[in-house]
BAROSE-366062 format. One record per residue: chain; x, y, z of N, C-alpha, C in turn; residue number from 1. Coordinates in nm, 2 decimals, always signed. Example, Ala and Ser with C-alpha at 12.3 -4.5 7.8 and 13.67 -1.06 7.14 Angstrom:
BEGIN
+------+--------+---------+--------+---------+----------+--------+--------+---------+--------+------+
| zanu | n.east | n.north |   n.up | ca.east | ca.north |  ca.up | c.east | c.north |   c.up | bafi |
+------+--------+---------+--------+---------+----------+--------+--------+---------+--------+------+
|    A |  +1.32 |   -0.57 |  +0.78 |   +1.23 |    -0.45 |  +0.78 |  +1.32 |   -0.33 |  +0.78 |    1 |
|    A |  +1.28 |   -0.22 |  +0.71 |   +1.37 |    -0.11 |  +0.71 |  +1.29 |   +0.00 |  +0.79 |    2 |
+------+--------+---------+--------+---------+----------+--------+--------+---------+--------+------+
This chain:
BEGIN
+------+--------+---------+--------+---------+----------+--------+--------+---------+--------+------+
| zanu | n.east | n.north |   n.up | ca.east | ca.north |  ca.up | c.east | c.north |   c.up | bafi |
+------+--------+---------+--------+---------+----------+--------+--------+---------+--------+------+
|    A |  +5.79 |  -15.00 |  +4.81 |   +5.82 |   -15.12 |  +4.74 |  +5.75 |  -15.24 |  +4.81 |    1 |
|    A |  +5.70 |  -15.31 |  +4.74 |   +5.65 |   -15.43 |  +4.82 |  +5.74 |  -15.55 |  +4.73 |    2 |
|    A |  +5.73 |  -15.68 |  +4.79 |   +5.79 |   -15.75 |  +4.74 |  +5.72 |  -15.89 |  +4.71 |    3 |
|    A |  +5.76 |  -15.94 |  +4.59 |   +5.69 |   -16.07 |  +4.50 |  +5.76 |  -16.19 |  +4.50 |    4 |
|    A |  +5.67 |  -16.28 |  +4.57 |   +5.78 |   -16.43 |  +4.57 |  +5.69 |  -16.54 |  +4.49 |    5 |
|    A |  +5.81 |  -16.61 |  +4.43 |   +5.68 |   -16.67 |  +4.32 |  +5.82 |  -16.82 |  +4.31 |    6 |
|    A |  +5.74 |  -16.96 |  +4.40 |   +5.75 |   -17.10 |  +4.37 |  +5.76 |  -17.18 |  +4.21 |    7 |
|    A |  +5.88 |  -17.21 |  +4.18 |   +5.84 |   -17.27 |  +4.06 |  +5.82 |  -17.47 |  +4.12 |    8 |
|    A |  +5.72 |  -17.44 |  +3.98 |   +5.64 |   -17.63 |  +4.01 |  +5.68 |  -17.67 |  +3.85 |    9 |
|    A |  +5.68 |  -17.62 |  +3.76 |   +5.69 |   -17.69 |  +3.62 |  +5.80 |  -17.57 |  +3.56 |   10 |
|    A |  +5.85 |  -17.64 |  +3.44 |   +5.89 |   -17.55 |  +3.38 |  +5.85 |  -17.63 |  +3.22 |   11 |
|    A |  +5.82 |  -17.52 |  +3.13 |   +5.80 |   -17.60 |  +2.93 |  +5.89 |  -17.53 |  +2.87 |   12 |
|    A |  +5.94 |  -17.59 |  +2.77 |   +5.99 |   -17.50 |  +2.70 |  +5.92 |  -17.55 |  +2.52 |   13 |
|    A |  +5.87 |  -17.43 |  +2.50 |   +5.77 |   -17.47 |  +2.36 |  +5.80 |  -17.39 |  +2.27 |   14 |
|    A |  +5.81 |  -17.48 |  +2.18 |   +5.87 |   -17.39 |  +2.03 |  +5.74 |  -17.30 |  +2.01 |   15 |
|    A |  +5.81 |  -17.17 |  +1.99 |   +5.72 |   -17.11 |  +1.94 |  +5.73 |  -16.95 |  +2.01 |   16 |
|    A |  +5.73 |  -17.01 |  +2.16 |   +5.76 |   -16.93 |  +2.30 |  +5.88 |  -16.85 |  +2.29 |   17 |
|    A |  +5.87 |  -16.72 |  +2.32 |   +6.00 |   -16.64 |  +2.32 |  +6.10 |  -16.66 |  +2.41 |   18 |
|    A |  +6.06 |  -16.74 |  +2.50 |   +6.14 |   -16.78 |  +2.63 |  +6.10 |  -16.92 |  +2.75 |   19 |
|    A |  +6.12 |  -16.97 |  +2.84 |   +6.11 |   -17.05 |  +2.89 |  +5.95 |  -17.02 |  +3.00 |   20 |
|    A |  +5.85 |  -17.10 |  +2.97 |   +5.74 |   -17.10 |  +3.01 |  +5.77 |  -17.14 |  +3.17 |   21 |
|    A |  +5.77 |  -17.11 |  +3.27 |   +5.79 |   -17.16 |  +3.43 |  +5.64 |  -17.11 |  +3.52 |   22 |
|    A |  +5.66 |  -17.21 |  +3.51 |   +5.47 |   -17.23 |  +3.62 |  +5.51 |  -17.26 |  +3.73 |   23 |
|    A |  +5.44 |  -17.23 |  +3.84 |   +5.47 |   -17.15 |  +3.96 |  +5.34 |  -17.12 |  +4.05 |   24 |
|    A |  +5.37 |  -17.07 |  +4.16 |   +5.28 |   -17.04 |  +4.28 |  +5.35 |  -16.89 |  +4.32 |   25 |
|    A |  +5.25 |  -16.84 |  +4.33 |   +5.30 |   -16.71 |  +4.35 |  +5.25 |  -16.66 |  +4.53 |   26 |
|    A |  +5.36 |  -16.69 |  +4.59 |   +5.34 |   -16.69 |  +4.71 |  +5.34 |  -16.54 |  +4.81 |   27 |
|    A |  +5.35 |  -16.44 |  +4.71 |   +5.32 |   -16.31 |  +4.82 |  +5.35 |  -16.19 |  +4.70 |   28 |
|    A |  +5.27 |  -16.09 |  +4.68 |   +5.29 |   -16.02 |  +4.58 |  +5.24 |  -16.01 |  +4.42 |   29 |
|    A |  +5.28 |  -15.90 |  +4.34 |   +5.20 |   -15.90 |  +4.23 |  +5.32 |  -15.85 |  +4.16 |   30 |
|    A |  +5.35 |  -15.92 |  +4.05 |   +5.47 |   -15.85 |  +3.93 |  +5.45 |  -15.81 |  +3.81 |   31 |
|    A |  +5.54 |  -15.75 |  +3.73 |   +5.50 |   -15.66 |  +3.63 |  +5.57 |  -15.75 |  +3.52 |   32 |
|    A |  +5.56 |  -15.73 |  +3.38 |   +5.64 |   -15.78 |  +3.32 |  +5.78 |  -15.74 |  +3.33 |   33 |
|    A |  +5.79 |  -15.58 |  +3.32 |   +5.91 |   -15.53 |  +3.36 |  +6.00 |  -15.57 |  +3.49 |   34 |
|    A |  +5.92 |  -15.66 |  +3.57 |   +6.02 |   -15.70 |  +3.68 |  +6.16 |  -15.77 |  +3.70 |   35 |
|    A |  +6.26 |  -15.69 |  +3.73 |   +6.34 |   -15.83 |  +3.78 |  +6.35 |  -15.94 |  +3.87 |   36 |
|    A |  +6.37 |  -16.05 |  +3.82 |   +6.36 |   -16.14 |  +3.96 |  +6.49 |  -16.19 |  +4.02 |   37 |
|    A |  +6.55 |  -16.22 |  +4.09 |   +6.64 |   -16.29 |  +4.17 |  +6.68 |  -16.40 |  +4.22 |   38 |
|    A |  +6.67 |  -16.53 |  +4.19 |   +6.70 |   -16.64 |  +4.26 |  +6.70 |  -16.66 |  +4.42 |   39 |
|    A |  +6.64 |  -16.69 |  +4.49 |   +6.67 |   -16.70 |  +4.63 |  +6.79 |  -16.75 |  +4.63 |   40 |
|    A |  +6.83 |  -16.87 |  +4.59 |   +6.95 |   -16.96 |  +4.65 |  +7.08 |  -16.93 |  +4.59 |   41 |
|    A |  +7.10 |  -16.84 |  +4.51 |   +7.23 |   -16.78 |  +4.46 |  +7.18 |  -16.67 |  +4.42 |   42 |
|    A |  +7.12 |  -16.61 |  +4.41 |   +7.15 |   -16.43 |  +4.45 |  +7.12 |  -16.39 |  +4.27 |   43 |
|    A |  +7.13 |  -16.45 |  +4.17 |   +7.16 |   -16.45 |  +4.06 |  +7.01 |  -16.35 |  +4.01 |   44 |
|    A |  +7.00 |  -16.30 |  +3.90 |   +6.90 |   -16.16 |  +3.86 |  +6.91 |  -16.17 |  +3.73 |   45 |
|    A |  +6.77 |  -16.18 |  +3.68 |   +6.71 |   -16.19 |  +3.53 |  +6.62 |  -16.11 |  +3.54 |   46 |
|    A |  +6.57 |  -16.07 |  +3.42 |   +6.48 |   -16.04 |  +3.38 |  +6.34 |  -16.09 |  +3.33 |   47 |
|    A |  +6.22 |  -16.08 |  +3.36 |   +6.12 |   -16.13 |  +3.33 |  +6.05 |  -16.06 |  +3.17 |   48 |
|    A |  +6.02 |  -16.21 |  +3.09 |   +5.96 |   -16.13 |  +2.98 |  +5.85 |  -16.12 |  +2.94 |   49 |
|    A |  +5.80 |  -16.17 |  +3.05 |   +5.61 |   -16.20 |  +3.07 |  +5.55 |  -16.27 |  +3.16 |   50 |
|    A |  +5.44 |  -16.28 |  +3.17 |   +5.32 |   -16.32 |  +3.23 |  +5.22 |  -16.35 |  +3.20 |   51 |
|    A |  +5.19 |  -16.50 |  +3.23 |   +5.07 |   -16.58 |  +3.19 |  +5.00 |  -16.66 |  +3.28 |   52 |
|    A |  +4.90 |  -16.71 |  +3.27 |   +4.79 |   -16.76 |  +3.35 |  +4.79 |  -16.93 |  +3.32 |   53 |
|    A |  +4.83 |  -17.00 |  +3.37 |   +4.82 |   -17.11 |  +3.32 |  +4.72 |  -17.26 |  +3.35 |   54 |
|    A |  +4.65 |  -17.27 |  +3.27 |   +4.57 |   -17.39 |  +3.39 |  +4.58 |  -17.52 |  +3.35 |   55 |
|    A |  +4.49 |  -17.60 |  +3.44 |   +4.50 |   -17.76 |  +3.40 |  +4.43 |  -17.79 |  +3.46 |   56 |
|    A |  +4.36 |  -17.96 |  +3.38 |   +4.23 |   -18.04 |  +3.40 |  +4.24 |  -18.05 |  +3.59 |   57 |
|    A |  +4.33 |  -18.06 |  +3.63 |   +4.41 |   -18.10 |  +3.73 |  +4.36 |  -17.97 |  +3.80 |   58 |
|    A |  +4.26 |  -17.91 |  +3.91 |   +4.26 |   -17.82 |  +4.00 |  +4.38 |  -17.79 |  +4.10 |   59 |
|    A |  +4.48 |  -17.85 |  +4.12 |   +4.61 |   -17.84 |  +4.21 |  +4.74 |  -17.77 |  +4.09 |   60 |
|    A |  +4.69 |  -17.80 |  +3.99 |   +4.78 |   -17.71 |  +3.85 |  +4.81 |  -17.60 |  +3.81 |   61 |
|    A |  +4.66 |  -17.53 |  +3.86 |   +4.66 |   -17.39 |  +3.82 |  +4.71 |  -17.31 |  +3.89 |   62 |
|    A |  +4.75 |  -17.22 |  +3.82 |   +4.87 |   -17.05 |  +3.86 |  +4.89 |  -17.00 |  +3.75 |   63 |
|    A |  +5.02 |  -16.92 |  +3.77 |   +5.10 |   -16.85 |  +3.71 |  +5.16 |  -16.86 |  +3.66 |   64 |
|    A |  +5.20 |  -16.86 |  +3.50 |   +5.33 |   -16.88 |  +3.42 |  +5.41 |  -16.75 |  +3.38 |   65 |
|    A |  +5.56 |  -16.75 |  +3.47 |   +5.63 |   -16.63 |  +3.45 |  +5.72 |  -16.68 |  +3.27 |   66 |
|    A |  +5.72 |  -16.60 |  +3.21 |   +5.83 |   -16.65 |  +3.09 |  +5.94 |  -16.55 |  +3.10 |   67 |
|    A |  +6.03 |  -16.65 |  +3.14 |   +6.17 |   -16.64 |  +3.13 |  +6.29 |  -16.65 |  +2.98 |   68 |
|    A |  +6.40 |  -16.57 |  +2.99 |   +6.49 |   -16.64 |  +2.85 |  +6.52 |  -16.76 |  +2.87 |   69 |
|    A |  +6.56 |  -16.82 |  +2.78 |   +6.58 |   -16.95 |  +2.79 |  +6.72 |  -16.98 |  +2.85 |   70 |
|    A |  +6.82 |  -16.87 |  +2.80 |   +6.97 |   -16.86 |  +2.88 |  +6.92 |  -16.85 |  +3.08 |   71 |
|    A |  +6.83 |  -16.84 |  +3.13 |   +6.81 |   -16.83 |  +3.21 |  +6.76 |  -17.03 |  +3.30 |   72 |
|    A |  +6.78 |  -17.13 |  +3.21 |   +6.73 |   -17.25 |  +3.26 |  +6.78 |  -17.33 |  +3.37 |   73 |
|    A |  +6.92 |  -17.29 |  +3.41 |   +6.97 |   -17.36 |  +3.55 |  +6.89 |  -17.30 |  +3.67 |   74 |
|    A |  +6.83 |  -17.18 |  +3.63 |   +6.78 |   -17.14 |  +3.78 |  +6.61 |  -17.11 |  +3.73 |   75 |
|    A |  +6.59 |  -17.20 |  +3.63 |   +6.42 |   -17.26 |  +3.64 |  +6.36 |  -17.38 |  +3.65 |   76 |
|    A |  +6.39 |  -17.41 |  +3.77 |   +6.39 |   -17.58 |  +3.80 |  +6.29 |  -17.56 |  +3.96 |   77 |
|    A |  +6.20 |  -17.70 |  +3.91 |   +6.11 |   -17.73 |  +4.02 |  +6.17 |  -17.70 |  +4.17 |   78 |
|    A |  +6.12 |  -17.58 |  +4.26 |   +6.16 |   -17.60 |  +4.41 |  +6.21 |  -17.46 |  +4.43 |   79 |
|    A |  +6.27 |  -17.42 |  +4.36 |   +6.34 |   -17.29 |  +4.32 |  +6.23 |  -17.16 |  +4.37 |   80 |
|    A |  +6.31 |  -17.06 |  +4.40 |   +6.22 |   -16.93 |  +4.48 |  +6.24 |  -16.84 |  +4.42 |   81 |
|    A |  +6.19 |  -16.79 |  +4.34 |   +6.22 |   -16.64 |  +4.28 |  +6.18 |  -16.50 |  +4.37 |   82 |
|    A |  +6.25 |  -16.40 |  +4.40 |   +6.16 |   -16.30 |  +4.45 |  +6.21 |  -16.19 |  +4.37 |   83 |
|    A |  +6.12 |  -16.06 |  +4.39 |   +6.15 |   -15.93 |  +4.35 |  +6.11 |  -15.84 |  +4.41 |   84 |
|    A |  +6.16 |  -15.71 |  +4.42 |   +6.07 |   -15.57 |  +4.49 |  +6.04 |  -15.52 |  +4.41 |   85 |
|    A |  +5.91 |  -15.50 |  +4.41 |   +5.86 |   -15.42 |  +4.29 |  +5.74 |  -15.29 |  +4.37 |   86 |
|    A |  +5.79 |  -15.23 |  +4.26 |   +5.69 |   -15.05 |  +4.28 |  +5.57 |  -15.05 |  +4.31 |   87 |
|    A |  +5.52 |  -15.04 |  +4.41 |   +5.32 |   -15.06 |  +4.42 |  +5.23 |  -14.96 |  +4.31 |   88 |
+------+--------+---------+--------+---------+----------+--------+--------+---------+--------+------+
């Protein structure tokens, strides 16, 4: 198992999106769609429903966009630590 920690910095929510778009820094690790993730600061566990690349004019912008459900929005908020162990 190795393990994936991923910073959230934005979060969108855009019509259209099957879930809550959360942009992020992905600070150690590599995740799958299939991954679960876990809140650092309450222990709490969702499911991830994708994975996207996100950028901006702004070079300090670009990363990662995990998409999350949208039932999932108190624990996708700027500051917030997600991690998971996932399968190498």
């Amino acid at each position: 198992m190795t393990r994936f920690e991923f910073r959230v910095t934005d979060v969108f929510d855009i019509r259209g999106c099957r879930g809550l778009l959360v942009v992020g820094t992905v600070l150690q690790g590599i995740a799958r769609s299939s991954t679960r993730l876990r809140d650092v600061s309450t222990g709490h566990s969702f499911g991830l429903l994708g994975i996207d690349l996100h950028c901006s004019r702004s070079p300090d912008m670009s990363g990662f966009a995990l998409v999350v459900d949208r039932a999932e929005r108190d624990y996708a908020q700027p500051g917030r630590v997600w991690v998971a162990d996932v399968e190498p």
